[in-house]
C-alpha positions in Angstrom: -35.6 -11.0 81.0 -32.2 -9.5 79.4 -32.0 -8.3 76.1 -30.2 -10.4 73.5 -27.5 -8.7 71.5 -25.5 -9.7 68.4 -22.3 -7.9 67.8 -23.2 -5.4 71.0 -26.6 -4.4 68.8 -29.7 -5.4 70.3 -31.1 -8.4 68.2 -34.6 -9.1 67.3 -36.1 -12.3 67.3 -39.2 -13.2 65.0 -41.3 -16.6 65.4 -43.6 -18.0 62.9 -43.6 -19.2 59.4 -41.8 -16.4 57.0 -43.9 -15.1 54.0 -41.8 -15.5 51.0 -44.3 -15.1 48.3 -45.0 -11.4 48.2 -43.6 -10.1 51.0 -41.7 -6.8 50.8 -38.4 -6.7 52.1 -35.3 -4.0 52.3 -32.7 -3.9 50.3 -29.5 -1.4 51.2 -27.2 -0.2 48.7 -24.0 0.5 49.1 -24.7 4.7 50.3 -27.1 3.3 52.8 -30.4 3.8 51.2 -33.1 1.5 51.2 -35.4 0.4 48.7 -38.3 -1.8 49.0 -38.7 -4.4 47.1 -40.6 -7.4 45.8 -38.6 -10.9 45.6 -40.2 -11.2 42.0 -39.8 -7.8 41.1 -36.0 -8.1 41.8 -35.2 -11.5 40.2 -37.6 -9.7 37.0 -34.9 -7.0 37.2 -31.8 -9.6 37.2 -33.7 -11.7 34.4 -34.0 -8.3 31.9 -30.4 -7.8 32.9 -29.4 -11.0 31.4 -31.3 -10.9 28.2 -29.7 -7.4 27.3 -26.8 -7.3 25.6 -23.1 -6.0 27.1 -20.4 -4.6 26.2 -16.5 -5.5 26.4 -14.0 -2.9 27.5 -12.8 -3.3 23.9 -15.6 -2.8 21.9 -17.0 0.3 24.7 -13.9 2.0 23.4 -13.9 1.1 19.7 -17.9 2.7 20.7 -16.4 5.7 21.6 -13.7 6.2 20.0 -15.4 5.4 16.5 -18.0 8.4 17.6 -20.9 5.5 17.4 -24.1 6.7 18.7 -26.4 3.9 20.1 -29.8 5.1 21.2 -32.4 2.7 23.1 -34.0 1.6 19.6 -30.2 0.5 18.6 -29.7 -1.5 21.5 -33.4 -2.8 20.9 -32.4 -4.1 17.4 -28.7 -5.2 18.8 -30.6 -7.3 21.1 -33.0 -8.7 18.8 -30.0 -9.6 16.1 -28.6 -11.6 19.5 -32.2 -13.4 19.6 -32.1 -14.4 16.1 -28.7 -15.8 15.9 -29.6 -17.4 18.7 -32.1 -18.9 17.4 -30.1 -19.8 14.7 -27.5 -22.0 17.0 -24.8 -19.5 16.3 -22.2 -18.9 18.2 -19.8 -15.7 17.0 -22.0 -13.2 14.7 -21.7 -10.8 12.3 -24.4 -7.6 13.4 -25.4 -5.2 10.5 -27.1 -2.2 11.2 -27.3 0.6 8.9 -23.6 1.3 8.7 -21.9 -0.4 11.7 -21.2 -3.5 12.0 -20.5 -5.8 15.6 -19.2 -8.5 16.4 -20.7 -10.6 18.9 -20.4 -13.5 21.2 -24.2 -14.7 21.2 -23.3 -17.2 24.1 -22.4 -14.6 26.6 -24.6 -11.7 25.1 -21.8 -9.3 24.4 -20.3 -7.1 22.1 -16.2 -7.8 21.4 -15.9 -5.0 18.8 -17.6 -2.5 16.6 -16.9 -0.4 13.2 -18.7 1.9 11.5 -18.8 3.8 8.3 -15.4 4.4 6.2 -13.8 1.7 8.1 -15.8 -1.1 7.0 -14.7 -0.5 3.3 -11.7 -3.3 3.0 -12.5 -4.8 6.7 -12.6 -8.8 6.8 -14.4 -10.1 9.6 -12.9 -13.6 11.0 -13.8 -15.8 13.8 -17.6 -15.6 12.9 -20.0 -18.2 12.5 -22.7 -16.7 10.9 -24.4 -12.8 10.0 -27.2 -10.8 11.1 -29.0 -7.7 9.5 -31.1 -5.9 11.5 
C-alpha cells in the first residue's frame, strides 16, 4: 500500500463519526505554539470578548494622553454603564464616572472619546442620546 501525501507531507486519514461535543482539539498561534482547547471554552472566550467594551484609536489616545488611569473595576463599571444604556434603547451615551466622562457608541460597544477633570469644566457633549452615571 503507498502512503498518501498532501502537499509532499504524508497525510493521515481518520474514519468514523467525529466527536464535536467535548472533544479537545489544537489550536496554533501565530509563533507556533499550541494550546488545547475546548470548542465551548473558545466560543466562551469570543462571547466575553464581545460583551467587553473597546476602545477607538481616538479615544486610546485622548486615554493616554489625558493621563486617565482605568483599572479592571473601571472597565467593570464602563461596561456595566454600556449594559444599562443598553437596556435603555440608547444608542450614543454620555458615561460618568467620578470625574471622566466617555462617550460611547452602545451599538458597537466602544469608546469614541474620553475627558477627564479640568477639561470637563465648559465641555458640551453633542451627538448623544442619552447619560449614564456609574
Amino acid at each position: 500500500m503507498e502512503e498518501m501525501k498532501i502537499n509532499g507531507r504524508p497525510a493521515t486519514i481518520v474514519t468514523g463519526k467525529p466527536n464535536f461535543y467535548g472533544s479537545d482539539h489544537t489550536i496554533t498561534n501565530k509563533s507556533g505554539t499550541s494550546q488545547n482547547n475546548t470548542f465551548q471554552s473558545v466560543l466562551q472566550q469570543e462571547f466575553k470578548k464581545s460583551q467587553q467594551i473597546s476602545f477607538s484609536k481616538h479615544a486610546a489616545e485622548r486615554v493616554e494622553t489625558r493621563g486617565i488611569e482605568l483599572s479592571e473595576n473601571h472597565l467593570g463599571r464602563l461596561n456595566e454603564g454600556v449594559r444599562l444604556a443598553e437596556q435603555k434603547g440608547l444608542d450614543d451615551t454620555l458615561i460618568l464616572m467620578d470625574k471622566t466622562a466617555f462617550v460611547v457608541s452602545v451599538r458597537n460597544k466602544t469608546v469614541i472619546t474620553a475627558v477627564n477633570g479640568n477639561d470637563l469644566t465648559g465641555n458640551v457633549f453633542t451627538n448623544i442620546d442619552g447619560t449614564v452615571i456609574v
